[in-house]
N, C-alpha and C positions, 0 to 999 in steps of 0.2 A: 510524041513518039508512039506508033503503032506498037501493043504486048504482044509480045510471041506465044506459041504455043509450046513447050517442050515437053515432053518425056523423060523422067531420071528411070535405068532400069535399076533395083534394088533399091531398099530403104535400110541398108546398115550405116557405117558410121560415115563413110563417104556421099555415099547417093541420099540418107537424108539431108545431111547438112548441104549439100548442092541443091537440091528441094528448095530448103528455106530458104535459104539466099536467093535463089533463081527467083521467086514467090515476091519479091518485093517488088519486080516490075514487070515480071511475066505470069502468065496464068502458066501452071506447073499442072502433070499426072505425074505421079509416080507408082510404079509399079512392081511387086514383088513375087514372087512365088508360093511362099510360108503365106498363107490363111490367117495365121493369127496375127503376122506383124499388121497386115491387111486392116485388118478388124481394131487392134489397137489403135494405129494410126486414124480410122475413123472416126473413133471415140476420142479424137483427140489427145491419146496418151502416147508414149513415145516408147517403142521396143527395146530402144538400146538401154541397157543397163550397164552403169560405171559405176565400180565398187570403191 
């Protein structure tokens, strides 16, 4: 099967978690506004904090 390319807009609790999911058989961008989720996300760390 041919990977798709998609786009998630936002990386809060929905549009990351569709990210990752998507990511197991599709090449995923996702894309936010906020800089620093940005920046985390590259580092590999994850923005969303659950207390």
């Amino acid at each position: 099967m041919e990977k798709k390319h998609i786009v998630v807009a936002g990386t809060g609790y929905v549009g990351l978690s569709l990210s990752v999911l998507l990511s197991q058989d599709n090449k995923v961008t996702a894309v936010d506004i906020i800089e620093e989720k940005v920046k985390m996300l590259n580092g590999r760390k994850s923005p969303i904090r659950d207390e």
